[in-house]
PASEBA-1860 file (N, C-alpha, C; in nm, 3 decimals):
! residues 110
1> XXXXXXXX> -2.940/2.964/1.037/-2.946/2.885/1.159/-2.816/2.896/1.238 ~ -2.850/2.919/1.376/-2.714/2.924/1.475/-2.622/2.750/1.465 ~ -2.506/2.744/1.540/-2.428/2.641/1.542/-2.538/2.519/1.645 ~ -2.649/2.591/1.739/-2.701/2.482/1.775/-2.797/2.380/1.684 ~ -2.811/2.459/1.575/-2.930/2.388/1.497/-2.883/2.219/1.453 ~ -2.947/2.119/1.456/-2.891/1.993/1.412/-2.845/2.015/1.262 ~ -2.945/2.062/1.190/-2.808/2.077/1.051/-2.681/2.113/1.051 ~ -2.670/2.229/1.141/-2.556/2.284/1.114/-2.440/2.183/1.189
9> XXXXXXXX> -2.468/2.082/1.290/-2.416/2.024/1.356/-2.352/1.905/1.301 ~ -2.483/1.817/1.195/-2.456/1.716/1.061/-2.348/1.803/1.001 ~ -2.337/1.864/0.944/-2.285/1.990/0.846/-2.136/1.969/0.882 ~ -2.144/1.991/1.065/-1.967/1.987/1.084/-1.950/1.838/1.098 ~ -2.027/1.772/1.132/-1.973/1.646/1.156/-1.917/1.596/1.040 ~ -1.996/1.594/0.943/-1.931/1.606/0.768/-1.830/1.629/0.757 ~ -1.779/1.735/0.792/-1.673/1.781/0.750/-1.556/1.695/0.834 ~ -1.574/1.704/0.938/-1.465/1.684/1.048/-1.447/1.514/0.967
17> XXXXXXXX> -1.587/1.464/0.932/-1.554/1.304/0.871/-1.423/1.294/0.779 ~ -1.474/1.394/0.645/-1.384/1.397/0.528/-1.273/1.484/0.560 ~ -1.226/1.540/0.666/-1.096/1.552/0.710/-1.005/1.488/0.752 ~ -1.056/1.368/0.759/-0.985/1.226/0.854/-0.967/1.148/0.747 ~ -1.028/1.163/0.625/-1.019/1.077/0.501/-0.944/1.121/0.361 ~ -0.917/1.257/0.395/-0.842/1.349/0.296/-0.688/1.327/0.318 ~ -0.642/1.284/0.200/-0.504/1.255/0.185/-0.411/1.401/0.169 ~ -0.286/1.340/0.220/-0.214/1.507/0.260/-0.213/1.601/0.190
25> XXXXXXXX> -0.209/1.558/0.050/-0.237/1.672/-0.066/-0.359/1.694/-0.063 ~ -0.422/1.705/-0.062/-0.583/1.742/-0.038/-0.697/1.692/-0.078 ~ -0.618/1.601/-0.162/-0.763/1.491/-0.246/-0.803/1.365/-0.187 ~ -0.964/1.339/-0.198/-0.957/1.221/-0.156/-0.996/1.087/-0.240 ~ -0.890/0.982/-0.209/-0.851/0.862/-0.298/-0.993/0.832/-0.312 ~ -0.995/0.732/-0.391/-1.122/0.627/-0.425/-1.116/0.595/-0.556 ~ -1.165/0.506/-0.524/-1.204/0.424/-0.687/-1.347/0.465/-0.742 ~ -1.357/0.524/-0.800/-1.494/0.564/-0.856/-1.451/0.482/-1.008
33> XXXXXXXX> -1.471/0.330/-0.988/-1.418/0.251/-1.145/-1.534/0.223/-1.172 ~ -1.512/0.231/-1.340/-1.657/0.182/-1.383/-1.672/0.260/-1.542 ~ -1.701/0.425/-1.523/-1.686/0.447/-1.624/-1.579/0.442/-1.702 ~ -1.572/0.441/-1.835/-1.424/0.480/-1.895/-1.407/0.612/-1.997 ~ -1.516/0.707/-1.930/-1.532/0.820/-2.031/-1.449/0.923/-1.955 ~ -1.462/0.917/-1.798/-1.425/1.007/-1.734/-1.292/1.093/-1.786 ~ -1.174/0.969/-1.728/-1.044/1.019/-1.762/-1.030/1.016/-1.870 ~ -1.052/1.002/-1.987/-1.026/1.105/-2.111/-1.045/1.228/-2.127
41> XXXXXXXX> -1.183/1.248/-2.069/-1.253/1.438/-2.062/-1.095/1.511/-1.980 ~ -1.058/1.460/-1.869/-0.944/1.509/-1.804/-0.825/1.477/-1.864 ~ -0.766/1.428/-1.902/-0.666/1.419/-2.010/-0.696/1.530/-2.130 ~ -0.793/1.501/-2.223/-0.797/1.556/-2.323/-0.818/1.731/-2.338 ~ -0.868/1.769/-2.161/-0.869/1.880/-2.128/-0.767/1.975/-2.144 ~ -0.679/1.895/-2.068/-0.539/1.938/-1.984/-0.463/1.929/-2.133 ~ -0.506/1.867/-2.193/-0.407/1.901/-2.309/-0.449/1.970/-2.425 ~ -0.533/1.997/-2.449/-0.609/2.126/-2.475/-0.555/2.240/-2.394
49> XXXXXXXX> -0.593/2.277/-2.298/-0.527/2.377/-2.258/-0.391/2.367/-2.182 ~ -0.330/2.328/-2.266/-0.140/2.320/-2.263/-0.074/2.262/-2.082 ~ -0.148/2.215/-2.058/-0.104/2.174/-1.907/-0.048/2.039/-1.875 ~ -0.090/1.943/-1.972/-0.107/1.779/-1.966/0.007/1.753/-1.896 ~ 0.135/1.811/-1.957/0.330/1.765/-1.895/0.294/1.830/-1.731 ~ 0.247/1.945/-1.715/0.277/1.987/-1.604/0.138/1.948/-1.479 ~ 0.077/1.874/-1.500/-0.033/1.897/-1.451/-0.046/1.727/-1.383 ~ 0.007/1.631/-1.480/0.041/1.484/-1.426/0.177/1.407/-1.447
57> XXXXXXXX> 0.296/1.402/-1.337/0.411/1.371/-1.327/0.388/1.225/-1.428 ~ 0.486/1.193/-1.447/0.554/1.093/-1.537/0.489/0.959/-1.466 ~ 0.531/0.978/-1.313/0.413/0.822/-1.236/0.275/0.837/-1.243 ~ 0.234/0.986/-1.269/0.077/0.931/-1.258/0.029/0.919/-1.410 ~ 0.111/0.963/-1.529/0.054/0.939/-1.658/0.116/0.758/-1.649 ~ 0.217/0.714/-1.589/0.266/0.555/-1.589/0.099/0.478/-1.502 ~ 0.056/0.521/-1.443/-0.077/0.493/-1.360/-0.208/0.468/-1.465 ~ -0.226/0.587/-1.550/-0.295/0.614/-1.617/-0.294/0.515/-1.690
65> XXXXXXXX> -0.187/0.534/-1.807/-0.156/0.403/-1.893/-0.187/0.233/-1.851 ~ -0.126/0.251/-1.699/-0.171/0.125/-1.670/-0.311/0.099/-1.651 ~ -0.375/0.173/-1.578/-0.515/0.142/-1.567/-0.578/0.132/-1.749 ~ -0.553/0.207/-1.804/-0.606/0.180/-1.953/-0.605/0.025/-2.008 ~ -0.446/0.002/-1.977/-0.437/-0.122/-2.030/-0.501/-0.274/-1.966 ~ -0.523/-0.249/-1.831/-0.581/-0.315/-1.776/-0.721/-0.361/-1.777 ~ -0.809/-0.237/-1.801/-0.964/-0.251/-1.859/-0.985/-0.256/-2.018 ~ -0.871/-0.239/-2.082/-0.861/-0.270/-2.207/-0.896/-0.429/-2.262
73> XXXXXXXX> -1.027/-0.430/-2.372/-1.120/-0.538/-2.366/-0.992/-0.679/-2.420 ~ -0.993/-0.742/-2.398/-0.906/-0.917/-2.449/-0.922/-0.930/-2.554 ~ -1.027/-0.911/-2.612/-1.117/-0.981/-2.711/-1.056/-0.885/-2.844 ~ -1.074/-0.769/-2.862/-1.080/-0.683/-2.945/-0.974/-0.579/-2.949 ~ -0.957/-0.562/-2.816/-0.859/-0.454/-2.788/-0.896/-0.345/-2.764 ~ -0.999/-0.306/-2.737/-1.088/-0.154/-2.757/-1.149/-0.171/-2.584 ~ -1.244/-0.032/-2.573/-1.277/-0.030/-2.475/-1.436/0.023/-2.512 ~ -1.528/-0.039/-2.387/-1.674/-0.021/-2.410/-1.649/0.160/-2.310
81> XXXXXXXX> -1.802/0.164/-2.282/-1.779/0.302/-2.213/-1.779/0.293/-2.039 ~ -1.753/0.167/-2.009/-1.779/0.087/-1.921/-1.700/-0.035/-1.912 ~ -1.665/-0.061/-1.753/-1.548/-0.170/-1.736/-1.636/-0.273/-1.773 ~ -1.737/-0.283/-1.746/-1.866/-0.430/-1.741/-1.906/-0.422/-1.878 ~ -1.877/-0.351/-1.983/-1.942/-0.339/-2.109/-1.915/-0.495/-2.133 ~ -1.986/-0.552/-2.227/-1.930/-0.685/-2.266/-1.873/-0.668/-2.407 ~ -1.883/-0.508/-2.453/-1.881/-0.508/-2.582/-1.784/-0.368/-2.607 ~ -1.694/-0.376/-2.671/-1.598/-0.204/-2.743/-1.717/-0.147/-2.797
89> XXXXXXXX> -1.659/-0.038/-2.761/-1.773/0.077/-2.874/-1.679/0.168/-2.946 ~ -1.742/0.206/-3.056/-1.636/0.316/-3.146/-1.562/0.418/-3.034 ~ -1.687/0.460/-2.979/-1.646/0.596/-2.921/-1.595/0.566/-2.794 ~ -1.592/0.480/-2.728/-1.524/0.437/-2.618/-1.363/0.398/-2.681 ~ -1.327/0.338/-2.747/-1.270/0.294/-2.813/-1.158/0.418/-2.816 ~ -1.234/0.473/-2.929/-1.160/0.606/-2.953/-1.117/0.741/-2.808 ~ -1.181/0.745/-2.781/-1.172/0.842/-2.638/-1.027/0.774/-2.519 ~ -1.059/0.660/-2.545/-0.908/0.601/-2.472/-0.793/0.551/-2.554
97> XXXXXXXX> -0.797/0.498/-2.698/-0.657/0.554/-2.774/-0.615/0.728/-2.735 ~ -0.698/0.819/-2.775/-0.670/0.930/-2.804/-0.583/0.974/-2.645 ~ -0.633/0.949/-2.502/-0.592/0.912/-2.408/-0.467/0.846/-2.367 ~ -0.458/0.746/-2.457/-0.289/0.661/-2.414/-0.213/0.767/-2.491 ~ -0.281/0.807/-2.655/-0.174/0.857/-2.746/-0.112/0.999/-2.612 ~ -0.210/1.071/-2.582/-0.162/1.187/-2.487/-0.083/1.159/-2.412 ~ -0.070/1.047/-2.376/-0.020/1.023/-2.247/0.116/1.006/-2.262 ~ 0.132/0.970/-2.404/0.292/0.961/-2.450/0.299/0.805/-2.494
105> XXXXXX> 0.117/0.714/-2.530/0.225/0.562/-2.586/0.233/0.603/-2.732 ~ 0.358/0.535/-2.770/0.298/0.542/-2.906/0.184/0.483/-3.006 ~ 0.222/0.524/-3.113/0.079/0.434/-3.188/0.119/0.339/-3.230 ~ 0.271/0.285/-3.248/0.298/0.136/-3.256/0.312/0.048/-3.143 ~ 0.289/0.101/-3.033/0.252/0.029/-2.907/0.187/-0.067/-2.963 ~ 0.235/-0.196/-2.885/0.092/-0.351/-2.900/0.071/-0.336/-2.727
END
């Protein structure tokens, strides 16, 4: 389809939108909160394949940590797979220790 077609027209308007919303480095912010499986897969990646130090500065693993500790359950100390979980799960649990441990807390952290 030529540039007159209305798709192609939606298409740029799209774009021209998320150009106005793209932060200077090129990503765009948001809170996509909720799961808590995500950022482990990306952590546990990056450090798997030897990148983790170079790949997130010292403030954004300090970010990281904080957000962990923040959805980190009161009750138990663990995490469901989900901020709304009402409940820890093993594997939630585990996927975000393994996460702080990367990140540099220790394991005698309280």
């Amino acid at each position: 389809p030529g540039r007159g077609c209305p798709a192609a027209a939606a298409c740029d308007d799209g774009v021209r939108f998320y150009t106005t919303v793209q932060c200077a480095d090129g990503h765009w912010a948001g809170d996509y909160g909720g799961p808590l499986f995500l950022m482990p897969g990306l952590v546990i990646t990056a450090y798997t394949a030897g990148v983790c130090d170079t790949l997130f500065s010292a403030a954004q693993r300090a970010e990281m940590v904080r957000y962990l500790r923040n959805v980190q359950r009161a009750d138990d100390g663990g995490w469901g797979m989900h901020v709304d979980d009402q409940h820890s799960t093993v594997f939630g649990t585990a996927l975000n220790y393994v996460t702080l441990r990367l990140l540099g807390v220790r394991a005698d952290d309280d």
